[in-house]
N, C-alpha and C positions, 0 to 999 in steps of 0.2 A: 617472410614477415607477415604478422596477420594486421588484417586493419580492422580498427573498430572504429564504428560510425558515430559520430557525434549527435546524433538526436535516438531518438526512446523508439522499439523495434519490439510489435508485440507479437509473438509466434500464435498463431490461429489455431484455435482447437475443436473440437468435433462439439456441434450445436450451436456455437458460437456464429454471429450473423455481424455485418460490419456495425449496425444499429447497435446491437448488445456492445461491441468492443468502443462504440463512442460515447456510449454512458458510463461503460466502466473506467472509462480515461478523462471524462469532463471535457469532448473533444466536440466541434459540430461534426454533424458526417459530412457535409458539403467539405469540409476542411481536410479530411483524411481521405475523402474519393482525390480530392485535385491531388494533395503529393504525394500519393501513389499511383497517378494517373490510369483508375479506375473508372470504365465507363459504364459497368453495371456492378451495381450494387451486390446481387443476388447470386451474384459466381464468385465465390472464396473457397477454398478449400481449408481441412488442418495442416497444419506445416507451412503453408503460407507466411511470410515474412509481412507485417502490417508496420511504415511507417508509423509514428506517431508525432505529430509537431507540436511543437509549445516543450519537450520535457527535454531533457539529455540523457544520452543513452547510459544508463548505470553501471556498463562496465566502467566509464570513465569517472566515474565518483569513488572515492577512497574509503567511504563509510558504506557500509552494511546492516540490516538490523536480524536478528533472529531470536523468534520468541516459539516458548514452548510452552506449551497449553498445558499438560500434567505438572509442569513444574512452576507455573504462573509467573516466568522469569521473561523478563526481555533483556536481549545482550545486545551492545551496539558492538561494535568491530570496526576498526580503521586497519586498511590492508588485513584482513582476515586478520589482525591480534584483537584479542578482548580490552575493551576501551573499559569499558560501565555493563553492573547487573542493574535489574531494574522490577521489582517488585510489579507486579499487574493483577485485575482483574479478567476474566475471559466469559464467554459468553454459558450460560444455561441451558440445561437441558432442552433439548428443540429448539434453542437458539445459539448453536454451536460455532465457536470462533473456526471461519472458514480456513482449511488446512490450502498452502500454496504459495505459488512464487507471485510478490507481488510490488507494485513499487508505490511511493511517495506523489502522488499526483498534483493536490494543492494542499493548503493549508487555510484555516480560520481559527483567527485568536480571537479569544471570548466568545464560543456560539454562542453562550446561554444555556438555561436549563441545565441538565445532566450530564453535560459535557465539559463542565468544567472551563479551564484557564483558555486549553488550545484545541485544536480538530484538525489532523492530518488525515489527509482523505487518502484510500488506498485504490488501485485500480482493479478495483470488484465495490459496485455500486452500494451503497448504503453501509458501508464498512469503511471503518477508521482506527487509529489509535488519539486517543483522546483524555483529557485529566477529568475528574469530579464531582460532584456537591455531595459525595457518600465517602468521603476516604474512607470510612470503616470495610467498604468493598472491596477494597484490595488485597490479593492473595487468595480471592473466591472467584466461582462461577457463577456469576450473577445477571451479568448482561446481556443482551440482545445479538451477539457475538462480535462484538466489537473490541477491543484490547483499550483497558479502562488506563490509568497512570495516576499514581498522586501527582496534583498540578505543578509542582515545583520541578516533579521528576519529568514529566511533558513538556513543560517551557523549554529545561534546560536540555532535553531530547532536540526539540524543535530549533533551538539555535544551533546545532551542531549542524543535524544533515540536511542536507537540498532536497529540495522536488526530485525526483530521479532517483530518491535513495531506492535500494533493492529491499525489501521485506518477505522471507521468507518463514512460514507458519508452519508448526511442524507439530503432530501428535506429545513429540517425547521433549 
């Protein structure tokens, strides 16, 4: 029987520092030393199993999302079936939407500015999937590498899956 853990479980990669992995999750580091009861900061390795607290762990959520950057498509998935396609923008030359497994960390509706309705925050720092004030940008590489959405299409993204969703980016 396997067991999966109920809170968010980030596997540690090479360069990666506990500091980096607490900005990229919105987490304090005082809060990820205690429930990993880590006493030095500075000894991590890759492969490393990183609690993470405040999320749940994404095996256990039934939603998935996966977007492909050549195809400027996002697809949500319940139990691996395709739920919804989803027209996007992606990020520009030099500011390439980052390829990788990533999850749902928080959300803000209405940032403001150029982001439109909603702002799901992803856990790799200053990246999101987020709606608007350009929908003519959608279906282009336009962005900063952030995964753009018509606003209607991000709201109704954002009511479906939780914190925790998995988001994985993929070249093709």
């Amino acid at each position: 029987m396997k067991v999966v853990s109920m809170v968010a479980i980030h596997v540690v990669k090479q360069g990666e520092t506990l500091g980096s992995i607490s900005l990229d999750y919105r987490r304090p580091l005082a809060e990820i030393l205690a429930v990993n009861a880590i006493s030095n900061p500075n000894i991590i390795y890759p492969g490393q199993q990183i609690i993470i607290p405040g999320l749940p762990n994404a095996d256990t959520i039934p939603y998935s999302i996966e977007i492909s950057i050549a195809n400027r498509k996002l697809v949500l998935k319940e139990n691996g079936v395709m739920v919804k396609t989803y027209p996007i923008a992606v990020g520009r030359m030099l500011f390439e939407t980052p390829v990788g497994n990533y999850i749902i960390v928080n959300r803000q509706p209405n940032p403001g500015g150029p982001f439109g309705a909603m702002w799901l925050s992803l856990s790799k720092l200053s990246y999101g999937i987020h709606g608007t004030n350009d929908p003519s940008s959608i279906g282009k590489a336009v962005s900063r590498g952030c995964v753009r959405m018509y606003n209607q299409d991000v709201l109704q993204l954002a009511s479906i899956v939780p914190n925790g969703t998995r988001v994985l980016i993929r070249p093709q």
